[in-house]
Structures are given as C-alpha cells and as structure tokens.
C-alpha beads as a LAMMPS data file, in Angstrom:
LAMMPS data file: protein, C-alpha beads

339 atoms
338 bonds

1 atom types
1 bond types

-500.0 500.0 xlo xhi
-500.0 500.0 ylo yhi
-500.0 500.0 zlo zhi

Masses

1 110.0

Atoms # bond

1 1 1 -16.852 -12.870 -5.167
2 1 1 -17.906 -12.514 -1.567
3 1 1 -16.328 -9.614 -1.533
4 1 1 -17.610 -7.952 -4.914
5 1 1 -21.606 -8.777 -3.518
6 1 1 -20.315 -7.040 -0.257
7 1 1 -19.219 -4.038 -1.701
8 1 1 -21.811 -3.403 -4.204
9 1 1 -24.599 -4.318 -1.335
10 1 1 -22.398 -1.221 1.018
11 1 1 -23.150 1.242 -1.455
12 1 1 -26.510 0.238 -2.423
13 1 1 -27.291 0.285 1.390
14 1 1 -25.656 3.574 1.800
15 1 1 -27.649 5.399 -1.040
16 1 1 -30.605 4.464 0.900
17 1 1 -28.975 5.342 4.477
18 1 1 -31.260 7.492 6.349
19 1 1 -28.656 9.467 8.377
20 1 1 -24.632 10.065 9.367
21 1 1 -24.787 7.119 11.708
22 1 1 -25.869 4.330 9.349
23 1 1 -23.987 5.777 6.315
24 1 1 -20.694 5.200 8.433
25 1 1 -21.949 1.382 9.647
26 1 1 -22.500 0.691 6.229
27 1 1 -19.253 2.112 5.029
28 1 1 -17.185 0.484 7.656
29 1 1 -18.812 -2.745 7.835
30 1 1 -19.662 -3.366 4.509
31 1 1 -17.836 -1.097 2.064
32 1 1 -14.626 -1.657 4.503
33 1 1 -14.440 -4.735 6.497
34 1 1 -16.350 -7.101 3.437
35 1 1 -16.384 -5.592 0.612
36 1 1 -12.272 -4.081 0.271
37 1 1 -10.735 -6.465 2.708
38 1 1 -12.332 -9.584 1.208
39 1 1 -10.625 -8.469 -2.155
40 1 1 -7.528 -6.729 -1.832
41 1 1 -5.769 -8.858 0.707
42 1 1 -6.926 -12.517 -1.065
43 1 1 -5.909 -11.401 -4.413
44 1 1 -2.503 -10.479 -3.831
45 1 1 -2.033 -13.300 -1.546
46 1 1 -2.948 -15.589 -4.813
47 1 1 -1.633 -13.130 -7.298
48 1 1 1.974 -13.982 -5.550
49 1 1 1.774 -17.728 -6.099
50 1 1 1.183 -17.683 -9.403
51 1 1 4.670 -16.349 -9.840
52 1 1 8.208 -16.660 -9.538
53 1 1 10.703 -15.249 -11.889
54 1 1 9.041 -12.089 -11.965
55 1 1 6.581 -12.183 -8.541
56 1 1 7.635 -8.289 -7.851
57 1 1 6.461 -6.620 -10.362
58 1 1 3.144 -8.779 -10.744
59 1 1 2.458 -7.838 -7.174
60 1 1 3.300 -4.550 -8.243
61 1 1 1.135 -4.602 -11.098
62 1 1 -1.884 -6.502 -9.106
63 1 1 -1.682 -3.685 -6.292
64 1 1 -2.285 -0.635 -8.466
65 1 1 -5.403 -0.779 -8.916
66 1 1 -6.357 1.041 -5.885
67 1 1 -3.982 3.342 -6.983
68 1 1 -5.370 4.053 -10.888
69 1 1 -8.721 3.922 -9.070
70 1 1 -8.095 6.809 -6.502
71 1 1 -6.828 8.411 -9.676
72 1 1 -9.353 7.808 -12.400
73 1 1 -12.989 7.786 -10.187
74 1 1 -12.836 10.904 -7.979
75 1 1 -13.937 13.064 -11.568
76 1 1 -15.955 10.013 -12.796
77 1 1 -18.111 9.980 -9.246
78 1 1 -18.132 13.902 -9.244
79 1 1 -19.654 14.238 -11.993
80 1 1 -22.323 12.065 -11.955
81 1 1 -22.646 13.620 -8.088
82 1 1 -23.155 16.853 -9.289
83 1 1 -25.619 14.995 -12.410
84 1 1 -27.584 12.988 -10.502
85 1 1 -26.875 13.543 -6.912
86 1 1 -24.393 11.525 -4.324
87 1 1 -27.434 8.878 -3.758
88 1 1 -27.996 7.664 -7.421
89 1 1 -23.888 7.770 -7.464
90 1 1 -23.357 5.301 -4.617
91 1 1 -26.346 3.181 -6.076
92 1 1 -25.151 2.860 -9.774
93 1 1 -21.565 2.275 -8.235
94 1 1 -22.953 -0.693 -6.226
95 1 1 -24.769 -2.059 -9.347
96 1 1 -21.646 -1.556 -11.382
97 1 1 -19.061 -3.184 -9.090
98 1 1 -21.340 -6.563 -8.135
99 1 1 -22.043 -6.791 -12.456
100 1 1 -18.429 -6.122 -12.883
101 1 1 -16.311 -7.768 -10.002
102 1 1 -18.651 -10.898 -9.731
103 1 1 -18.116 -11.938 -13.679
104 1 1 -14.035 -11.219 -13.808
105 1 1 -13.775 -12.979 -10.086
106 1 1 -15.054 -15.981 -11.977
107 1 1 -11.676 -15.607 -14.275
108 1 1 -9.493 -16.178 -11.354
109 1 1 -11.165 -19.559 -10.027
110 1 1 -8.382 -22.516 -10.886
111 1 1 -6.383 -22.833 -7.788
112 1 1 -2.518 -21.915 -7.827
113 1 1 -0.076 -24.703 -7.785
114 1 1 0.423 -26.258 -4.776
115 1 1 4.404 -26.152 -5.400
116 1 1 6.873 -23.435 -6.678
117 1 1 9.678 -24.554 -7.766
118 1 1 12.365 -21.714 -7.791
119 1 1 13.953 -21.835 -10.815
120 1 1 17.784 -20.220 -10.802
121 1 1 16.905 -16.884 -12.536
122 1 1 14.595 -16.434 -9.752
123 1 1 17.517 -16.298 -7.303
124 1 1 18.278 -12.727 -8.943
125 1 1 16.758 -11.142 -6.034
126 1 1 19.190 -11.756 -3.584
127 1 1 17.260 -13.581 -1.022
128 1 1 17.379 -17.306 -0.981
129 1 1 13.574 -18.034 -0.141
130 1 1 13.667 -20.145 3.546
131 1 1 10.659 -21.966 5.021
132 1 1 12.261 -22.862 8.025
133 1 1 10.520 -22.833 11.256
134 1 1 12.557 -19.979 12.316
135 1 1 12.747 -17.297 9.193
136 1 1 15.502 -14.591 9.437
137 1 1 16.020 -17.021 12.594
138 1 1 12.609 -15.490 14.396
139 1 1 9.825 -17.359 15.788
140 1 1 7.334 -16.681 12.302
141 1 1 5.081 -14.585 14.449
142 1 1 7.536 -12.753 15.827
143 1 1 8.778 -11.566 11.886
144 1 1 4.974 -11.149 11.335
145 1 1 4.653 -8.857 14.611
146 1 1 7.809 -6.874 12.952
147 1 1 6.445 -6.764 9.591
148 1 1 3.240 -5.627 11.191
149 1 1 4.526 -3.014 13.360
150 1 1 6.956 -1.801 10.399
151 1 1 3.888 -1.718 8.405
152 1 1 1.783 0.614 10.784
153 1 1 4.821 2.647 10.980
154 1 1 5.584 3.509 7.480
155 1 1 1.910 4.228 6.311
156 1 1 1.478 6.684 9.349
157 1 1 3.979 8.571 8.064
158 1 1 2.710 7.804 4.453
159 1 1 -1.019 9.269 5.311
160 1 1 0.021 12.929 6.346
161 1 1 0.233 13.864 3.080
162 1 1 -2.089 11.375 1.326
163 1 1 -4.919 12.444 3.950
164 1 1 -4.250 15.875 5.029
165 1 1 -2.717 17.628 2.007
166 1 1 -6.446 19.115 0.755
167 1 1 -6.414 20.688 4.170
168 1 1 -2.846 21.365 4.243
169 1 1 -3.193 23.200 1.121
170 1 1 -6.556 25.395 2.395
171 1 1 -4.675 26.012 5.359
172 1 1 -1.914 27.855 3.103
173 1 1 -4.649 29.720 1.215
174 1 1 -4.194 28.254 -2.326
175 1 1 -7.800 26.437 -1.515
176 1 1 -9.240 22.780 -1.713
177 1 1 -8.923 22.465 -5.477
178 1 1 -5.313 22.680 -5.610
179 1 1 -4.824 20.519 -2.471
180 1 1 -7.299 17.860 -4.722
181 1 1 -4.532 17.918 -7.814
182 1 1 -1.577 17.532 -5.667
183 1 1 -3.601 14.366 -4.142
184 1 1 -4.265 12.850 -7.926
185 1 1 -0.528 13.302 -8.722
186 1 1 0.257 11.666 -5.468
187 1 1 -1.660 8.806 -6.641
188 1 1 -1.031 8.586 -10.366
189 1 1 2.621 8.968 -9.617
190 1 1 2.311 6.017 -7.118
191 1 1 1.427 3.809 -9.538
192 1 1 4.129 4.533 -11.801
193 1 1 6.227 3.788 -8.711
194 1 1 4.488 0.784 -8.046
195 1 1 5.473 -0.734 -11.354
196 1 1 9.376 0.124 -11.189
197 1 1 9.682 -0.807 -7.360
198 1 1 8.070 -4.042 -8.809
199 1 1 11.114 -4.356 -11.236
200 1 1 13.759 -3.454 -8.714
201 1 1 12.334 -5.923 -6.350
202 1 1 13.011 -8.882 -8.509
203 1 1 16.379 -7.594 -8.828
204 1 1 17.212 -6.584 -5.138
205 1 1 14.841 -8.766 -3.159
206 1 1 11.726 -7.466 -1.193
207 1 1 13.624 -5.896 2.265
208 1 1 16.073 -4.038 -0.321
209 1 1 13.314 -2.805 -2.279
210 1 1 11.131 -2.098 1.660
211 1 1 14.685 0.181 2.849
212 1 1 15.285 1.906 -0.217
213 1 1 10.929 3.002 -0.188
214 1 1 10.965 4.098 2.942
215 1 1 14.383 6.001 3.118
216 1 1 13.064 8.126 -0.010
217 1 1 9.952 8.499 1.722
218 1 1 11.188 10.273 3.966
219 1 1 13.285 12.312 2.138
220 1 1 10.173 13.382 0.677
221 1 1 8.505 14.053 3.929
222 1 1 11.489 16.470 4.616
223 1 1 10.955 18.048 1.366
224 1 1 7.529 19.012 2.489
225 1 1 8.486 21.038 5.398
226 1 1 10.059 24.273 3.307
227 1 1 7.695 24.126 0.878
228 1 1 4.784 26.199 1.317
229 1 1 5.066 27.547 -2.055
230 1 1 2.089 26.232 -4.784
231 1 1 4.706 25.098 -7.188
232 1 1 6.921 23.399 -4.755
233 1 1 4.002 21.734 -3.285
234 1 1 3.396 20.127 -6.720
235 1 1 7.253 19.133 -7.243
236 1 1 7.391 17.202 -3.736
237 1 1 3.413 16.036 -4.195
238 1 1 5.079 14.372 -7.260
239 1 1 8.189 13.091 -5.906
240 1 1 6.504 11.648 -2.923
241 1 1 3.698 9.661 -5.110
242 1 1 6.858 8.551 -6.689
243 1 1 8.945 7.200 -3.610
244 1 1 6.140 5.602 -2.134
245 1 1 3.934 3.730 -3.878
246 1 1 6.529 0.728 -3.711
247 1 1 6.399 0.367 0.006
248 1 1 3.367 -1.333 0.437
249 1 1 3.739 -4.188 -2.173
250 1 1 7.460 -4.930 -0.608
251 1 1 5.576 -6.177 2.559
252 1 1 3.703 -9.140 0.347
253 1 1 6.942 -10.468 -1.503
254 1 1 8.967 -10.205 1.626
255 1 1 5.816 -12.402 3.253
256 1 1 6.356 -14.420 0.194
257 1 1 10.307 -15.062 0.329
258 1 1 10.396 -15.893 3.536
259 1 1 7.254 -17.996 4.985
260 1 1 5.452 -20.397 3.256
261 1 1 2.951 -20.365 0.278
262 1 1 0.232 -22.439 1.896
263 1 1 0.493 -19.407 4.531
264 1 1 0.448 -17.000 2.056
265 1 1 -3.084 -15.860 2.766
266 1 1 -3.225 -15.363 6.567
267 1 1 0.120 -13.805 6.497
268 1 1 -0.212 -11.110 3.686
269 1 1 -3.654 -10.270 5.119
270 1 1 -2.255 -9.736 8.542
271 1 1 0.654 -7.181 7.094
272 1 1 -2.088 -5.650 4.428
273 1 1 -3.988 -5.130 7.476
274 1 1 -1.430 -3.480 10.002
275 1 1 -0.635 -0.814 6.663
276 1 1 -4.346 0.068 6.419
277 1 1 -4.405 0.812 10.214
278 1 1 -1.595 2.746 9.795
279 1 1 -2.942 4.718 7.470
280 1 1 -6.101 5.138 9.442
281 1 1 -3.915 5.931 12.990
282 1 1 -1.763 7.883 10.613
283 1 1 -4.816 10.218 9.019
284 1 1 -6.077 11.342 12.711
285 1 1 -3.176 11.223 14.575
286 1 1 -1.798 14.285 12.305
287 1 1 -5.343 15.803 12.736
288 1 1 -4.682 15.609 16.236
289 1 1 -1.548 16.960 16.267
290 1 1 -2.042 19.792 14.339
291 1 1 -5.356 20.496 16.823
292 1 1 -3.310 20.345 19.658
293 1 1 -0.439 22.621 17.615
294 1 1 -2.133 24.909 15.039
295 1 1 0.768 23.791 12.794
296 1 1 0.864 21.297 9.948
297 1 1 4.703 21.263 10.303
298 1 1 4.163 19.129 13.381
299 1 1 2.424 16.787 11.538
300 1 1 4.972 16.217 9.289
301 1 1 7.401 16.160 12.056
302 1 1 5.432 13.362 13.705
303 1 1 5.364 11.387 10.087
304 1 1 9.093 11.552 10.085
305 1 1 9.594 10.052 13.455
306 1 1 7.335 7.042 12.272
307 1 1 8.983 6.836 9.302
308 1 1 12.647 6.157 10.967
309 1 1 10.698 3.625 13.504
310 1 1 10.017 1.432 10.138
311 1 1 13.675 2.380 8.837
312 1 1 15.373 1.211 11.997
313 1 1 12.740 -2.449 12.085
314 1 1 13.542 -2.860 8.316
315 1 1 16.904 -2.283 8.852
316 1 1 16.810 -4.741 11.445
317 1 1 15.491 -7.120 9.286
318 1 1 17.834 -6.832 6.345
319 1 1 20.778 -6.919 8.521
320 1 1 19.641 -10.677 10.020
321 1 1 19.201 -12.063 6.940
322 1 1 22.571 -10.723 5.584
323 1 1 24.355 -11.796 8.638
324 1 1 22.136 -15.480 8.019
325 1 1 23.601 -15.665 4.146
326 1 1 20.241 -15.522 3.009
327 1 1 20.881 -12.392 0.983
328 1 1 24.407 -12.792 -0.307
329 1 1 25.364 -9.421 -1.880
330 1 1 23.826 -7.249 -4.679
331 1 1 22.762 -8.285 -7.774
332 1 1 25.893 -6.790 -9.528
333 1 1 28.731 -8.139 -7.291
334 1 1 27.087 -11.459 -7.618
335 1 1 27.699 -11.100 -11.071
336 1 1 31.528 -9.914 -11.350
337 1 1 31.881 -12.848 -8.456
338 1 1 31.184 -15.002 -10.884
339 1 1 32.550 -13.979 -13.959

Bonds

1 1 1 2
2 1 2 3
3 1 3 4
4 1 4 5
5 1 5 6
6 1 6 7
7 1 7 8
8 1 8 9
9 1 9 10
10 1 10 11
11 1 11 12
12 1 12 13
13 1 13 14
14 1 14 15
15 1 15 16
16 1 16 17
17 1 17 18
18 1 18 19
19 1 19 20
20 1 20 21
21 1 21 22
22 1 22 23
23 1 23 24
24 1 24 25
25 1 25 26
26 1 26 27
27 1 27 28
28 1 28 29
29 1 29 30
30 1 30 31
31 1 31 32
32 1 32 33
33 1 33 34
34 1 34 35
35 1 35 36
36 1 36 37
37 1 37 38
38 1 38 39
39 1 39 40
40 1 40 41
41 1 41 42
42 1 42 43
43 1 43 44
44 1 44 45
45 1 45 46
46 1 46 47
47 1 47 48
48 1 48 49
49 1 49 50
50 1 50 51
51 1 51 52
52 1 52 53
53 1 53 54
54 1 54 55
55 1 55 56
56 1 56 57
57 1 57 58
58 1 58 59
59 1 59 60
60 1 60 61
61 1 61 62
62 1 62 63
63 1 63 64
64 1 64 65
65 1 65 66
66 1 66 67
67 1 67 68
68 1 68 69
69 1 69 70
70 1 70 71
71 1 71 72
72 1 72 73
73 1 73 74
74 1 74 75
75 1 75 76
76 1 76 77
77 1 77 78
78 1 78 79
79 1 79 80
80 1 80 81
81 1 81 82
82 1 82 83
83 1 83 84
84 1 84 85
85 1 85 86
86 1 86 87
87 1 87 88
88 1 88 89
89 1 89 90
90 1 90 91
91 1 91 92
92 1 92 93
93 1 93 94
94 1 94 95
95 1 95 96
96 1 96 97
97 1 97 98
98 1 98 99
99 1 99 100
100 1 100 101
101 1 101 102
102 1 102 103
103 1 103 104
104 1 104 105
105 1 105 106
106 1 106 107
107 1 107 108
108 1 108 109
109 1 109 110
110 1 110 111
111 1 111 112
112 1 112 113
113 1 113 114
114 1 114 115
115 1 115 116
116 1 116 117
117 1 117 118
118 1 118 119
119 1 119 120
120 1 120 121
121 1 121 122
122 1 122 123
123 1 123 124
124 1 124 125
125 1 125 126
126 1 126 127
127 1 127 128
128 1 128 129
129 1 129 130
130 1 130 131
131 1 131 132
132 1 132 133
133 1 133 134
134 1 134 135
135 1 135 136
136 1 136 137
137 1 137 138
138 1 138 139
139 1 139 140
140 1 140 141
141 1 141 142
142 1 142 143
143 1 143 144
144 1 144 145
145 1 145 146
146 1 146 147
147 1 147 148
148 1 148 149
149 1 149 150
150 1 150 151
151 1 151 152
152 1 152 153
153 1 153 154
154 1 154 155
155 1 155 156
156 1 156 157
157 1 157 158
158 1 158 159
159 1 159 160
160 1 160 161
161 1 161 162
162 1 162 163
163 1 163 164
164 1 164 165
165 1 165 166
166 1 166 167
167 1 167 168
168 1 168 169
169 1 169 170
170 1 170 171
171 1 171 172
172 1 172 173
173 1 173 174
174 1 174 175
175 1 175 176
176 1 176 177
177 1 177 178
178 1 178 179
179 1 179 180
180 1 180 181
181 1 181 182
182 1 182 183
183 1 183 184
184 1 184 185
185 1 185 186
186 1 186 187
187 1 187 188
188 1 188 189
189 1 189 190
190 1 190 191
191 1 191 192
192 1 192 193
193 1 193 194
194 1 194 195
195 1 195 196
196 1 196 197
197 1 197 198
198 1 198 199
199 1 199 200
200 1 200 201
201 1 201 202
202 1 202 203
203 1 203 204
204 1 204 205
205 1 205 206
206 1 206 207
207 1 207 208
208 1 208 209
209 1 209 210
210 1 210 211
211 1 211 212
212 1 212 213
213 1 213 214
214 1 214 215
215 1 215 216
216 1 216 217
217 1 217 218
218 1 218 219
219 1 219 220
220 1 220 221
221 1 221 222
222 1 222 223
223 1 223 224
224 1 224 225
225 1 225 226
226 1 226 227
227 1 227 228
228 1 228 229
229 1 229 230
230 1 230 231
231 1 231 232
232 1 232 233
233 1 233 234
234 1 234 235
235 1 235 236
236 1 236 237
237 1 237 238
238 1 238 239
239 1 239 240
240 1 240 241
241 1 241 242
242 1 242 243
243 1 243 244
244 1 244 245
245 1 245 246
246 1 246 247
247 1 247 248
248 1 248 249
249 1 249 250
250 1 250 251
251 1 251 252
252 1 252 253
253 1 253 254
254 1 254 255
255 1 255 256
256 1 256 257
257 1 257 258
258 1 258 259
259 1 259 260
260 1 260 261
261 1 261 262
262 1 262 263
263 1 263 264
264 1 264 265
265 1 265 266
266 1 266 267
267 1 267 268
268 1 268 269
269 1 269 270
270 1 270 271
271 1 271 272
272 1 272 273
273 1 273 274
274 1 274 275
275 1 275 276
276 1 276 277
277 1 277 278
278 1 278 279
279 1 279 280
280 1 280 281
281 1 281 282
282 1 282 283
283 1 283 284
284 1 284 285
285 1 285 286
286 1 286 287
287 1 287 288
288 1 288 289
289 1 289 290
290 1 290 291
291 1 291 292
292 1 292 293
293 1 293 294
294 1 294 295
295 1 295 296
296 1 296 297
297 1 297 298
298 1 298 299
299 1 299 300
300 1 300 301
301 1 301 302
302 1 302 303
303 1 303 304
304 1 304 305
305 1 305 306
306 1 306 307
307 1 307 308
308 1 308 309
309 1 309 310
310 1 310 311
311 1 311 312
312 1 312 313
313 1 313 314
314 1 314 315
315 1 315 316
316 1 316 317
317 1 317 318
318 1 318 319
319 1 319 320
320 1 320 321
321 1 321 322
322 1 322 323
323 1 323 324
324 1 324 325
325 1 325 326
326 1 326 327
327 1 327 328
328 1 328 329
329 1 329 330
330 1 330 331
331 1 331 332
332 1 332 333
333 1 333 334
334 1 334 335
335 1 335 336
336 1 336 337
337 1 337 338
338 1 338 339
C-alpha cells in the first residue's frame, strides 16, 4: 500500500514538474525507489510462501505483470498523450494506480503461514530445499553475493535488446516504429515464457530452470548479430522475448529453495535488486559502447560476454549442489529409478 500511494503521488508530482531536473527526482525517487520497489520485490517475496507444490509457476504468474503491462499501456498512455497531453496522462495514471493498487493491496493482508511443510510431490523439482547455515555449503551471503552478481550479469546482457532495439532498428533505417513492435513482441512473448519457465521450474528446480534461461538467451543474442534484415529482426525479437522472460523469476524460487522463508523478503529484494541494476548498467553500458564504436554489433558482443559470466556463476552453482546431493538427477531418471 505504501508503495501504491508512492507511485500514484510520483506521477501526480511529475505532471506538475516544472522542468527535466525535477521530472527525473520524481521519477527516480518516487516512481522508482517507492513506488516499484516497494511493490514488486514484497509481493513476490510473499507470493512464494504461499506456495509449494506449484511455487514456480505462481512466481511466474505473479511476475508478469510488468511484463503484460509494458505490453498493454505503451498504446493506452499514447493515446491519451496525444488526447490530452503527457501531463493530464501522468496525472490520471497517478489517480488510477493509488484508487486501484490501494483497494486490491487490501486483498493480500492475512499473513502467510509461518511454516511450509514440503509435501512429497513438491520434491519433483529436484532440489531438496536446505536451511542450513551453509546453503550449497556457502556462507548465505556469499550465495546471495553470487546470486547477485549472476543477476547483474544476465540482465546486462538481457537490456541490449530490451533498451536499445528502437535505436537499433533507426540505426538500420527501418525507423522507430518498427523498432517499437519488435519491443512489444519482446515483451508479450516474455510473458508467455514466464508462464512455461514457471512450469518447468517445478519440474527441474530453480538453477535448472536459471541455466537452461540463460543458455537460450544467449543463443538469442547470437541470433541478433546476422540479422539486420526487418523480418529476421522480428523472428529473433520473438525468440528472445521467449527465452528470457524465465530468467528473472528463477532467481526468487532458487532464493526460496535454498534459504529460509522468514528471510524470504530481504533476500529476494536483494537479487530483484542486483537484476534491475543490471538492467540499468546494462541499458548505458551498450550506449556507451556503441558511442565509443559506431557499431551496435559491439553491443551485442559485450551482452554476450555478460551473459557467459552468469552461465559460468550458475553453472557453478548447480554443480555444488549436485556434487552436495541436493539435486539428485532429473525428474525422469528419478522416475525409471524408481519404477
């Protein structure tokens, strides 16, 4: 609720913003650091201990929102933009989102239960959850300072596309519009992703499900670099929407599995956190790059070599708790084992 009243108050304030500098306070500190982070991070952290059987995919389903959001409002704010102007926009958006957030925040008051008890069909992901002092036998903040650094990693790589591709696609000559398209498949395929990397992940575990997003993202990001053709631009715009929309929610069940639910919150937020400043390092470093280059190909070159940084950690990861026995085999031998 907190952060609902934050984020209406940000754009309320920034309709009313006199000039660049205070529109950019107001977005960061109130639009940003209130109003988003005091939502997003909170409710997935209590989303995922509501859960246990199926905790992937309602993380999955819980975490694209942002996703049908950065595919449904862009037309919905342009056209009241070019209706109204961007000043009424913002200021009917912050009315909207305090009379809207506030009342279905109220839904989600009764606490979670202070004790999961795994039940055996949760055990179908492959990772034996662990609340030792030492998970994956790491000091915790050392697996959080992993998880973190993983998570800067893969979203740099993830914003070259996601930020640059109107510009990428101007730079080409096929204009802003088309670059604008590609960017709304991007999205609506991610959350099509979203929901089956939710379903794999209660099937493979969450550092399966991490290794298998990232690898095909970037695949993806190699796809981009011969393709400077407008329909081949669409095929990989799709494909990579596809591949990666499932990275991001991996991080929270993998908090999940292995540390424990009364540190759900800090933990999550701290891994939510390092993504977005990936994806904020991510969107100028490839600006930077391409200043210092003229070439957008760099960029993507620069993505990839992020992209095997969080390969190589995850990898890491997933061969610790294998060589621990706290993933003991996929799904499928499990199941001939037994029969």
């Amino acid at each position: 609720m907190i952060g609902a009243v934050g984020l209406g108050l940000g754009y309320i304030a920034a309709s009313f913003a006199p000039g660049l500098l205070v529109f950019c306070l107001v977005q960061g500190l109130l639009i940003g650091m209130l109003g988003t982070s005091a939502t997003f991070a909170p409710l997935v952290a209590d989303t995922s201990r509501w859960f246990d059987r199926r905790r992937g995919i309602a993380l999955a389903i819980c975490m694209s929102g942002n996703y049908t959001a950065g595919a449904l409002w862009p037309p919905v704010m342009q056209y009241f933009i070019d209706l109204a102007g961007w000043r009424q926009t913002y200021l009917g958006l912050g009315v909207f989102c305090i009379g809207t957030m506030v009342a279905m925040a109220l839904l989600l008051r009764p606490r979670p239960p202070s004790q999961v008890v795994m039940s055996a069909a949760s055990s179908t992901s492959g990772a034996a959850p662990t609340f030792s002092r030492r998970p994956l036998g790491l000091p915790p903040n050392v697996l959080l300072a992993l998880l973190s650094l993983a998570g800067v990693s893969c979203c740099v790589a993830m914003s070259m596309p996601q930020v640059h591709i109107v510009a990428y696609c101007g730079d080409l000559g096929f204009g802003a519009a088309r670059g604008a398209e590609m960017l709304s498949l991007m999205l609506g395929m991610g959350v099509l992703s979203r929901l089956v990397s939710g379903w794999i992940s209660d099937r493979i575990g969450g550092l399966r499900t991490l290794l298998l997003g990232s690898l095909l993202q970037g695949v993806a990001l190699l796809l981009f670099l011969p393709s400077e053709g407008l329909v081949s631009l669409y095929v990989v715009s799709g494909m990579f929407g596809l591949f990666q929309g499932g990275i991001v929610p991996s991080y929270a069940l993998i908090v999940r599995e292995y540390f424990p639910p009364e540190e759900a919150g800090a933990r999550v937020g701290t891994v939510l956190m390092a993504t977005l400043m990936g994806m904020a390092l991510g969107g100028w470093m490839s600006g930077a790059v391409f200043d210092l280059t003229g070439s957008y190909h760099a960029a993507f070159l620069n993505g990839i070599a992020w992209n095997f940084l969080n390969l190589s950690i995850v990898g890491f990861l997933l061969w610790r708790a294998t060589a621990l026995g706290l993933i003991r085999g996929w799904p499928a031998a499990r199941g001939r084992a037994a029969a």
